[in-house]
N, C-alpha and C positions, 0 to 999 in steps of 0.2 A: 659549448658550455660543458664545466665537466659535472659526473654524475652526483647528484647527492649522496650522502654518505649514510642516510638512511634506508631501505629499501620501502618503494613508492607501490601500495596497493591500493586496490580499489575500494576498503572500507578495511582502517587499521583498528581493531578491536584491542590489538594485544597493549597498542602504547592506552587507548582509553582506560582500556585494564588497571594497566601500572598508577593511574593516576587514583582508580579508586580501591584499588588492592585491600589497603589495611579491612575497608567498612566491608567489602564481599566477601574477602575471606572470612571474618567474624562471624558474619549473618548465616554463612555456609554452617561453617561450625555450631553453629547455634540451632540449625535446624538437626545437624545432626545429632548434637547435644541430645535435644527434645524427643529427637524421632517421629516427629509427627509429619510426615513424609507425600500423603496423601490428605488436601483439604485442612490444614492445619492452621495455625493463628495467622503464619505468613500471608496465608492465601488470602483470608480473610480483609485480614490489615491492607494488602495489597489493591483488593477488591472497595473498599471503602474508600482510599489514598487516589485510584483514579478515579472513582466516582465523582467525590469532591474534584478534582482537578479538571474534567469535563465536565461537568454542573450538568451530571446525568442521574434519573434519580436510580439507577442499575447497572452495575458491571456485570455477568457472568461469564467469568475465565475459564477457556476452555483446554486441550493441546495444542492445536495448532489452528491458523487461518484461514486452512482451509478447511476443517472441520465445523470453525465458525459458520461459515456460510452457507454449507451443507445443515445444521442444525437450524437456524436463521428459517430456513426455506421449510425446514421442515414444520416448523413452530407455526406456521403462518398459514398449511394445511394445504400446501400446490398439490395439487395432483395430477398425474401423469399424462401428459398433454396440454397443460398448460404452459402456455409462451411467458418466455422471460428474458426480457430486455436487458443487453448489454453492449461495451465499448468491443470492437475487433481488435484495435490495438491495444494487446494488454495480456498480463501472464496467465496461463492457460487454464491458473485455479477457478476461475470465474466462472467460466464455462463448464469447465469438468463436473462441478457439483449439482449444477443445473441438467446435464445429461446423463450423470449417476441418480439422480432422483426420477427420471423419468419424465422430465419436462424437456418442453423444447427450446433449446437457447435458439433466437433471434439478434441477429450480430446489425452494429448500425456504425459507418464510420465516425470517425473524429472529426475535431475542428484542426487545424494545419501548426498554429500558432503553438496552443497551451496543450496540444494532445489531449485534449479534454473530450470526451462524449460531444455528438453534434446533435441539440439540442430538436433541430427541425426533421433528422434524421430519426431521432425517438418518434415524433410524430407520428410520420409518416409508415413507421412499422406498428402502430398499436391496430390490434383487432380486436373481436368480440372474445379472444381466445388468449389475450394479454390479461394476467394479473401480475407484474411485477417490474419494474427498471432496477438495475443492480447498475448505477454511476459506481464507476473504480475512477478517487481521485490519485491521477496516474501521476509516480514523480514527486508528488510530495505538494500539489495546490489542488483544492477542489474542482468538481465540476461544479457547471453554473444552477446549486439548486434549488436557487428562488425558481426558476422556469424548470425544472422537474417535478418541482412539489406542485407547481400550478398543472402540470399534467395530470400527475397523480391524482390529484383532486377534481380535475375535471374527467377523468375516465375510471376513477375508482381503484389506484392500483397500489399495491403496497411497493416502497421504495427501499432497498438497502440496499447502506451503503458500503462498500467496499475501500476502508479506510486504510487498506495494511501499509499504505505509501505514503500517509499524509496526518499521521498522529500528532496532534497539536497543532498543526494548523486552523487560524480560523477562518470559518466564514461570513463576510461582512451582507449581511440582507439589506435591500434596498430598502425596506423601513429604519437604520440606522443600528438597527442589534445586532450581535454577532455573535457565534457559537460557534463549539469546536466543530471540526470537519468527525463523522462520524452518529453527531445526535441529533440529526435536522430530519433525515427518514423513520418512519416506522423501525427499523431497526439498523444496526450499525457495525460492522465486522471488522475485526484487524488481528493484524500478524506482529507476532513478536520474536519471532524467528530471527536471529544474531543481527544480521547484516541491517535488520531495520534498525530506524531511528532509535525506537524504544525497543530494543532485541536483548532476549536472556541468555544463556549459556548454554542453548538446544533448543526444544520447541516447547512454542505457546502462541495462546490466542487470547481473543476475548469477544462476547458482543455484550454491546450496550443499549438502554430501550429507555423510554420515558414510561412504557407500559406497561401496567403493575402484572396484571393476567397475560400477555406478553412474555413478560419475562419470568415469570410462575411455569409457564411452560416451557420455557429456553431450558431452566434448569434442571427442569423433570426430566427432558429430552435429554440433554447431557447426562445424566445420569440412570443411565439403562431405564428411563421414561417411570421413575418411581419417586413421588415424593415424599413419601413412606416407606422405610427400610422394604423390604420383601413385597411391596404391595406396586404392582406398575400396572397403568393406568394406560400407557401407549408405547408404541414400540419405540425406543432409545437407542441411543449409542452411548458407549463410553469415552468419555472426552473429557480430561479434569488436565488443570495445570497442576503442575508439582509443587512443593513447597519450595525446593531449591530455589525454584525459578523465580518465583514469587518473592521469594526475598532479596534473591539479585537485583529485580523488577522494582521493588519497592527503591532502592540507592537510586537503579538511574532515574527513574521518573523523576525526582527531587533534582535532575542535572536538565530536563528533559529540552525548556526551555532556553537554556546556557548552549546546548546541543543546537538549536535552532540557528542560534546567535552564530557559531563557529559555522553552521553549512551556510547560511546565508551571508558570513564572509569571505569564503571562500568563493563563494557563485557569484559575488560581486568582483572579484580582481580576475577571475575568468571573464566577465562579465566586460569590466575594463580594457584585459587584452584583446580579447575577440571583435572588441566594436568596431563596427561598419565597414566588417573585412567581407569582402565579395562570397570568400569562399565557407566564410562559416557564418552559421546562421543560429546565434542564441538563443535560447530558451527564454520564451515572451510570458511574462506575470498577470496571472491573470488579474482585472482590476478587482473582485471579488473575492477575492483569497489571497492570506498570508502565503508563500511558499518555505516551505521548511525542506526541500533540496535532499531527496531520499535521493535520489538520480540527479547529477549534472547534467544534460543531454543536448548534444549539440545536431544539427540538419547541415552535413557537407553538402555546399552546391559545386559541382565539378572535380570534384576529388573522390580517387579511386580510395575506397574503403580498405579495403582488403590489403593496397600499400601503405597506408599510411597506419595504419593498426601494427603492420611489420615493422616499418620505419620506429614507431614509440616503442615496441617491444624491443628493439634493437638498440634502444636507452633506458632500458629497465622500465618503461611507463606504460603501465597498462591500460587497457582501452576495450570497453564492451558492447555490445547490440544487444539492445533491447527495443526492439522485438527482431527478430533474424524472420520471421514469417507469420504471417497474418494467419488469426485464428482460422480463416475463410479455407485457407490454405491448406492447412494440419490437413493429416490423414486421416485422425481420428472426427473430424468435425468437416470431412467434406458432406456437402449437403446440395442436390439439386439446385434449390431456389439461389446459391451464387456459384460463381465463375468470376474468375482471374477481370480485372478491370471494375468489377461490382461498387469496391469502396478503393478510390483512387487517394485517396488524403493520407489512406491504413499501408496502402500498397508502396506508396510512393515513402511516407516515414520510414517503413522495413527497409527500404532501398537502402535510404540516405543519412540515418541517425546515429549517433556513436556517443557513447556517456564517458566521461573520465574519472578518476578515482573522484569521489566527494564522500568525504566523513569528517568528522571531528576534531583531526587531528590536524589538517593541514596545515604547514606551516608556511609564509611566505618565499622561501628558498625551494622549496617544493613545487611551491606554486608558479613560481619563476621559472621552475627549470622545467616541468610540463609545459606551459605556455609557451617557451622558447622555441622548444621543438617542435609543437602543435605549428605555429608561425614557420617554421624554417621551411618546414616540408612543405606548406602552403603559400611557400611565397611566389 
């Protein structure tokens, strides 16, 4: 098949771009206009515009994601040796925050299917010395957290959520209500960093809280711990989103759900091609969450990764791992308590997993011409 004539990446922002060009350039110019550069109307407006859109009653926008959860943690008063639960499978912001503060991350495999946190696995690492699970819904669907909050509740423990993969997604709870992925814990973290769903034009965060004093302290902390000009109350960092961003932020949200719409078309004609092929192994929805497809991610069964990653680059179609090695593994996070074999669900994904382009833009000839190849080399 020959190549498309457009060049095929793993999240095309430039054509998103073009299509809303006229409204960010303007909003750009507008912020520059004003100059109000730091905490400005944008930020504001932007900060209200997701609130309402998550029926949370707090946004606090921060820089980046992983300052989010860094701040989150800190809000909530862990102190240094206290254990915090989290997935192995998963990007290494998770962790890092938890072991720059001084606590100890506790890693617990996945389930096979949805990469999703294993629920039984939370269990079984809670001790007298656990205040915290940090679920990352990985990929773009929640983890399962009617059964984390029933933990939480039964062992006392505060839950945030690590939503930077699954913005707008919802979660449907076994009583019939459903809420977005991000507002169901104690607190709720996400990344706005480009390449995500909801991504500005450089870095940003956000967390979101239903708690008033909660979140009274999120923003004191984000702001050199002062909520009185010159007057700080506890030790802070600085961490504000920009107004640029914010007002970029502000257009796409307004697209955010449309976005949803195009990955979750996309993952369906992959979805299509790939069915009931020996050697590839779809990505399973979980029955409790919308999936909104931040990652396509497929489980090669008997296909050598490393050629066939070759093979697509050798038709322009690029091809990524996510995770290439379990946090278990990292240098920076070896720890006695595991060894190689520990979480075999975490081990064996790193092995076998490979994501292909999924953004917004795909269009079926694309789509066809990945697929093709993905099949050729798999036949």
């Amino acid at each position: 098949m020959t190549k498309t004539a457009k060049k095929i990446q793993m999240v095309d922002l430039k054509s998103q771009y073009e299509k809303i060009k006229t409204e960010v350039d303007a909003a750009i110019q507008n912020v520059l206009d004003n100059t109000a550069f730091i905490n400005g109307p944008e930020v504001k407006a932007f900060q209200a515009e997701l609130e309402q859109y998550l029926g949370v009653k707090h946004v606090i926008p921060c820089a980046n994601g992983t300052d989010a959860l860094q701040i989150a943690m800190m809000a909530l008063d862990l102190k240094p040796g206290d254990e915090v639960i989290t997935a192995d499978f998963t990007y290494v912001a998770t962790a890092e925050v938890i072991a720059l503060l001084g606590l100890k991350p506790v890693l617990v495999d996945v389930v096979p299917d949805t990469f999703e946190i294993d629920i039984q696995a939370i269990e079984k690492a809670i001790t007298p010395k656990t205040k915290a699970i940090v679920p990352v819904h990985l990929f773009g669907q929640c983890a399962d957290m009617d059964a984390i909050m029933a933990l939480a509740k039964k062992h006392n423990l505060y839950v945030i959520e690590d939503t930077a993969q699954a913005i707008g997604a919802n979660y449907k709870s076994a009583d019939g209500s459903a809420k977005k992925a991000g507002t169901i814990g104690t607190v709720g973290c996400t990344s706005f960093f480009p390449s995500k769903n909801l991504g500005c034009y450089g870095d940003g965060g956000a967390m979101y809280t239903n708690d008033d004093q909660l979140a009274a302290k999120i923003r004191m902390i984000a702001n050199h711990g002062q909520s009185v000009q010159y007057v700080h109350d506890s030790i802070g960092v600085n961490s504000r989103l920009d107004s640029i961003q914010a007002a970029i932020l502000r257009i796409k949200l307004r697209d955010l759900d449309n976005y949803a719409v195009a990955r979750n078309k996309a993952a369906n004609y992959y979805d299509k091609a790939f069915a009931n092929h020996p050697k590839l192994k779809t990505p399973a929805r979980a029955k409790f969450s919308d999936h909104v497809f931040h990652q396509y991610t497929l489980q090669l069964v008997g296909v050598d990764r490393t050629a066939i990653r070759e093979y697509l680059a050798s038709k322009d179609i690029p091809a990524m791992i996510y995770y290439p090695i379990p946090l278990h593994l990292q240098k920076a996070y070896l720890d006695p308590r595991y060894k190689a074999g520990d979480f075999p669900v975490t081990e064996k994904l790193c092995a076998c997993v490979m994501s292909l382009p999924m953004h917004t833009e795909l269009d079926e000839e694309t789509l066809n011409y990945i697929t093709t190849n993905v099949l050729e080399f798999c036949k």
